[in-house]
C-alpha positions in Angstrom: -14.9 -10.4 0.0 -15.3 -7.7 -2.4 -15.9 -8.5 -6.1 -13.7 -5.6 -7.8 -14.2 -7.6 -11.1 -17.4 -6.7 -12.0 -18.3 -3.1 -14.1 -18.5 0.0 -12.5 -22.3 0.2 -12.8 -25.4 -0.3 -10.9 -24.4 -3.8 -8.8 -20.7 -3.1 -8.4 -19.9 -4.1 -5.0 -16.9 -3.4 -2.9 -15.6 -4.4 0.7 -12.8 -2.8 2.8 -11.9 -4.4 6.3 -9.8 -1.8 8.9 -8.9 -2.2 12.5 -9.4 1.0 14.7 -7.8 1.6 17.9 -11.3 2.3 20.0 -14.1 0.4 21.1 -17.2 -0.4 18.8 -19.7 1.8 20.8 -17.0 5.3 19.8 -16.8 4.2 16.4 -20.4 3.4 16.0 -21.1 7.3 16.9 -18.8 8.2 14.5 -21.3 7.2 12.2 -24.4 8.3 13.7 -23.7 11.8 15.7 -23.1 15.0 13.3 -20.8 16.4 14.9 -18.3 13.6 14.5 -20.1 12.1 10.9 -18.4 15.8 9.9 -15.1 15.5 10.6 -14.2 12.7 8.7 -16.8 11.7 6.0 -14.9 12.3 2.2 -11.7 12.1 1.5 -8.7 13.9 2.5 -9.5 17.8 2.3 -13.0 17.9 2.2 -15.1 19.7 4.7 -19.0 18.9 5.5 -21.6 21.0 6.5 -24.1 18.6 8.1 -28.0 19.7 7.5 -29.5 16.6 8.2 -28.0 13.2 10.3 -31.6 11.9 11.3 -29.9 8.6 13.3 -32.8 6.1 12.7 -34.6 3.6 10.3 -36.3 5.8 7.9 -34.4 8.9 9.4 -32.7 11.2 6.5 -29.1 12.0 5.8 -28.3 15.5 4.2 -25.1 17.5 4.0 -23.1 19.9 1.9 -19.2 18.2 0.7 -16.6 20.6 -0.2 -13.0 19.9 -1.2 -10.3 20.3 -3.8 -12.1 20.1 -6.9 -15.9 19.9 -6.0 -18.5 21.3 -3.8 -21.9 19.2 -3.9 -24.7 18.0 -1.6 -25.0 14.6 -0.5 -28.3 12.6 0.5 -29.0 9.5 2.1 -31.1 7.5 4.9 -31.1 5.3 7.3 -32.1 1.9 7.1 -30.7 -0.8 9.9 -29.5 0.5 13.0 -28.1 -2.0 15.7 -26.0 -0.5 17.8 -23.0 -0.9 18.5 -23.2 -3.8 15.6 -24.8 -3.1 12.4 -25.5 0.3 10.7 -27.7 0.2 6.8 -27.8 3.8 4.9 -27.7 4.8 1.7 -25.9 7.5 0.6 -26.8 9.6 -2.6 -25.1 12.0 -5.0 -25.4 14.1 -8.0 -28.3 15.6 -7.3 -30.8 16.1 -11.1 -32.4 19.1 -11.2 -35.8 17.4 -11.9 -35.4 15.5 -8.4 -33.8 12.1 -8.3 -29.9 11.2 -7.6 -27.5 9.9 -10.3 -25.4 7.9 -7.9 -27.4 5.7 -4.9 -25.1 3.4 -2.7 -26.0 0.7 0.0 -23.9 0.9 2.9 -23.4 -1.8 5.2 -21.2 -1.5 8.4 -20.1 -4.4 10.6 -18.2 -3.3 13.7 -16.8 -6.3 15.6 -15.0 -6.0 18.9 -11.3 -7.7 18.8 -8.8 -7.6 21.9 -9.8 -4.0 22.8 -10.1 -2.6 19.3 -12.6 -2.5 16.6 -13.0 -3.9 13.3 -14.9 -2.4 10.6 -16.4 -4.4 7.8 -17.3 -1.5 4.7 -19.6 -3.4 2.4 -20.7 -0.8 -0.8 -23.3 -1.9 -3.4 -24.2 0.6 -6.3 -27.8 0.6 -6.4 -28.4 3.1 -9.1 -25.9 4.9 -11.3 -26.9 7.3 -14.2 -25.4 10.4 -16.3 -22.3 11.4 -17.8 -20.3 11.9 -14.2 -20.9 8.7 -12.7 -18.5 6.6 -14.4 -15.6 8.6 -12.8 -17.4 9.3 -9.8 -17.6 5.7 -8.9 -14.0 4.7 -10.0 -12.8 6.9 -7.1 -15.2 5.6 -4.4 -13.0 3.2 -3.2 -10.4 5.3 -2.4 -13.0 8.3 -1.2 -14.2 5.6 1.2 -10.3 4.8 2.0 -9.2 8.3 2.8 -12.6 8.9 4.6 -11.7 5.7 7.2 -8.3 7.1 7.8 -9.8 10.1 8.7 -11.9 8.4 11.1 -9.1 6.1 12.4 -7.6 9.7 13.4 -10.5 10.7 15.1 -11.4 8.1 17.3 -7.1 7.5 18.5 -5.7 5.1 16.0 -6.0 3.0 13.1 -8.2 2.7 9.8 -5.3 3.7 7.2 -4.9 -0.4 6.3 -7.1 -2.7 4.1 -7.5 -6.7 5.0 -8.5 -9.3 2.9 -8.2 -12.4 4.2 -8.8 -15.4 1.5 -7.8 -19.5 0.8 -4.3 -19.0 2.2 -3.7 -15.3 0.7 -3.6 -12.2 3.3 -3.4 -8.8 0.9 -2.8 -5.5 3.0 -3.1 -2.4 1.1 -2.4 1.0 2.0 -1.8 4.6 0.4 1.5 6.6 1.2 1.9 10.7 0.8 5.0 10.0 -1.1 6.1 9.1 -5.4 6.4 4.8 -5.6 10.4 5.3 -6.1 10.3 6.4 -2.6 8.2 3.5 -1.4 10.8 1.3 -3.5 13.8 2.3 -2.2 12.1 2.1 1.5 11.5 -1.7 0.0 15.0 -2.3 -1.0 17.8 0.0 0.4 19.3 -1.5 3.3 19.8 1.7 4.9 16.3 2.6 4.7 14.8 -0.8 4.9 15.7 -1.8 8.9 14.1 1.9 9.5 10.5 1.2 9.8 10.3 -3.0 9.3 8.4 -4.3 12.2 8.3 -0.1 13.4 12.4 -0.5 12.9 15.2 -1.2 15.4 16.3 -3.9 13.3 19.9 -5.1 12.1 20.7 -6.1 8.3 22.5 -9.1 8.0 22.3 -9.5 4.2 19.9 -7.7 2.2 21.3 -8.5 -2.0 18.7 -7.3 -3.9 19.0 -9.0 -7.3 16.5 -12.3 -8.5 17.9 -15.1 -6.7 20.0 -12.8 -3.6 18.8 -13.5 -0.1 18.1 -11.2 2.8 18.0 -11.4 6.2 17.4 -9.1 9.1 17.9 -9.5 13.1 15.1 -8.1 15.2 15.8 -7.2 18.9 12.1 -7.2 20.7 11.7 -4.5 24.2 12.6 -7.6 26.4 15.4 -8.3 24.5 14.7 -11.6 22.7 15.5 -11.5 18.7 14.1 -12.7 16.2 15.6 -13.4 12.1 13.4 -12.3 9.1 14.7 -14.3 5.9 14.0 -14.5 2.7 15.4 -14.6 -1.2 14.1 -12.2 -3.9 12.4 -13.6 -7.2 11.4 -10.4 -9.9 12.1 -7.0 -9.3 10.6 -4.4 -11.4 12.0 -1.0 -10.1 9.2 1.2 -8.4 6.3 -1.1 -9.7 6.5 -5.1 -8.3 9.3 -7.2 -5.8 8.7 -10.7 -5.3 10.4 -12.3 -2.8 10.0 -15.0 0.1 9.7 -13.9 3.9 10.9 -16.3 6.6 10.5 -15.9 10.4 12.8 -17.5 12.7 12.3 -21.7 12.3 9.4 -21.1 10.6 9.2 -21.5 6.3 9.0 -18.7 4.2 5.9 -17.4 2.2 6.0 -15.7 -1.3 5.1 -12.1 -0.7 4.3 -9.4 -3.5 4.4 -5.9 -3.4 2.4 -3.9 -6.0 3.0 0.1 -6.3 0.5 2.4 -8.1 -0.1 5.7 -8.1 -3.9 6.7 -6.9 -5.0 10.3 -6.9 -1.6 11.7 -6.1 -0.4 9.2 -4.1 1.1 6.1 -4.6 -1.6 2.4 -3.5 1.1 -0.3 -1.9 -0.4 -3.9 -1.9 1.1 -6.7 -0.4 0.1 -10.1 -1.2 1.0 -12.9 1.1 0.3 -16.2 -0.4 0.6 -19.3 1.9 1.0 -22.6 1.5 -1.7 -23.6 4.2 -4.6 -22.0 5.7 -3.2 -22.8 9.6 0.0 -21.1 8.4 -1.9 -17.9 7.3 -4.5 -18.2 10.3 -1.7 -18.7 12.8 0.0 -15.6 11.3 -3.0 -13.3 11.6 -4.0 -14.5 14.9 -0.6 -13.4 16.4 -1.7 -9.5 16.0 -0.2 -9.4 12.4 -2.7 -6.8 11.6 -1.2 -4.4 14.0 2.5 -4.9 13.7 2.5 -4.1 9.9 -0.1 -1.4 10.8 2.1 0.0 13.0 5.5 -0.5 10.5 3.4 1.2 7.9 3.1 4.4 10.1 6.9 4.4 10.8 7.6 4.2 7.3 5.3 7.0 6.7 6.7 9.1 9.1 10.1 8.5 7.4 8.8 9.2 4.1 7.1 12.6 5.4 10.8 13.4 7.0 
């Protein structure tokens, strides 16, 4: 997956994995037609003024970005185009005034139909990356290429706001909440908040003693009215920053999961780290449409942070 470690410099590389709630040939034109590339390329707040979106290998990318903060023109072409599978481009910023482009990334998109939805595989290489702006410039690209799939998980009916990263028995999730990480925290840990949006809410507390070494347990009544009991025992707490506990479900053993709050550009980054003690544990998880049922929690517990 992606290999964060290395320098932000020509040859960092980056991946980002989201779900979207349409089929690959919509998403696909996201990318391609102008009129949809400008409603959600950049991050949240920016608006584009497409010049050119010349859809083919060889074919030129040019537009105008404007937002809070910076108005520039981006560049680009078009490499690989397979639709509805594969799109190549590179995108270009920071223009120099003798010609040339400080910043020069290689784009490659996946798009791989799954039970009626689309997954999105983001792959970033820096291939060039020069002058005094860069640096920060590329610290933020991962969360400018974030925000810009959430805005086209909006666009196209659903989805995008989520990372995966699915690894030897480790799933990490990651998404970014409009709201200060004491918020998020208490949503973690308040057993009046907590049954609110976990598994998109309708669920009972049973037990819920936050403290290293008190257990929790919550009782889950499904539309056809089966339930289900989430379990589990807390291990470090580290108010608005890091819980580690252990999840349960039902007969099945429990998994050490960590949550990680940082705030990011005026938000506040929540990663949960799921660690597994076999890969058929983890893969029997994710096949079971994990994806979307903590996607879909996540939205409720935005909604009740916005409210």
């Amino acid at each position: 997956m992606a290999d964060d470690a290395k320098p932000l410099s020509a040859g960092f590389e980056t991946t980002m994995v989201r779900m979207f709630k349409g089929p690959p040939e919509l998403v696909f034109d996201c990318f391609v037609e102008p009129e949809h590339f400008a409603k959600w390329w950049g991050p949240l707040g920016c608006e584009n003024e497409i010049y050119t979106l010349d859809a083919r290998p060889g074919g030129q990318i040019s537009l105008r970005m404007a937002g809070p903060g910076y108005d520039h023109v981006m560049g680009g072409e078009f490499l690989e185009i397979d639709k509805p599978k594969r799109l190549v481009f590179l995108s270009k910023a920071f223009e120099a005034p003798g010609g040339g482009w400080g910043i020069v990334n290689r784009n490659t998109i996946i798009f791989e139909a799954e039970n009626g939805q689309t997954k999105v595989s983001t792959h970033v290489r820096v291939e060039r990356a020069e002058g005094a702006l860069v640096l920060g410039a590329l610290s933020g690209m991962k969360t400018g290429w974030g925000q810009s799939l959430e805005r086209l998980g909006d666009l196209v009916g659903g989805g995008g706001k989520m990372d995966l990263e699915i690894s030897d028995r480790k799933v990490v999730i990651v998404r970014a909440f409009d709201a200060r990480p004491e918020q998020i925290f208490q949503a973690l840990t308040d057993p009046a908040v907590f049954p609110l949006w976990w598994c998109s809410g309708g669920g009972e507390i049973e037990t819920m003693d936050v403290r290293p070494g008190g257990k929790w347990s919550l009782l889950q009544t499904s539309p056809d009215g089966s339930t289900h009991r989430f379990w589990g025992e807390y291990r470090e707490i580290e108010p608005s920053t890091r819980l580690v506990m252990t999840q349960g479900f039902d007969a099945y053993e429990d998994v050490e999961v960590e949550y990680v709050l940082a705030e990011e550009w005026g938000r506040t980054r929540l990663t949960r780290t799921m660690r597994f003690p076999d890969n058929d544990y983890r893969d029997g998880m994710v096949q079971s449409g994990f994806y979307w049922v903590a996607s879909d929690s996540y939205d409720t517990l935005a909604r009740l942070l916005a409210a």
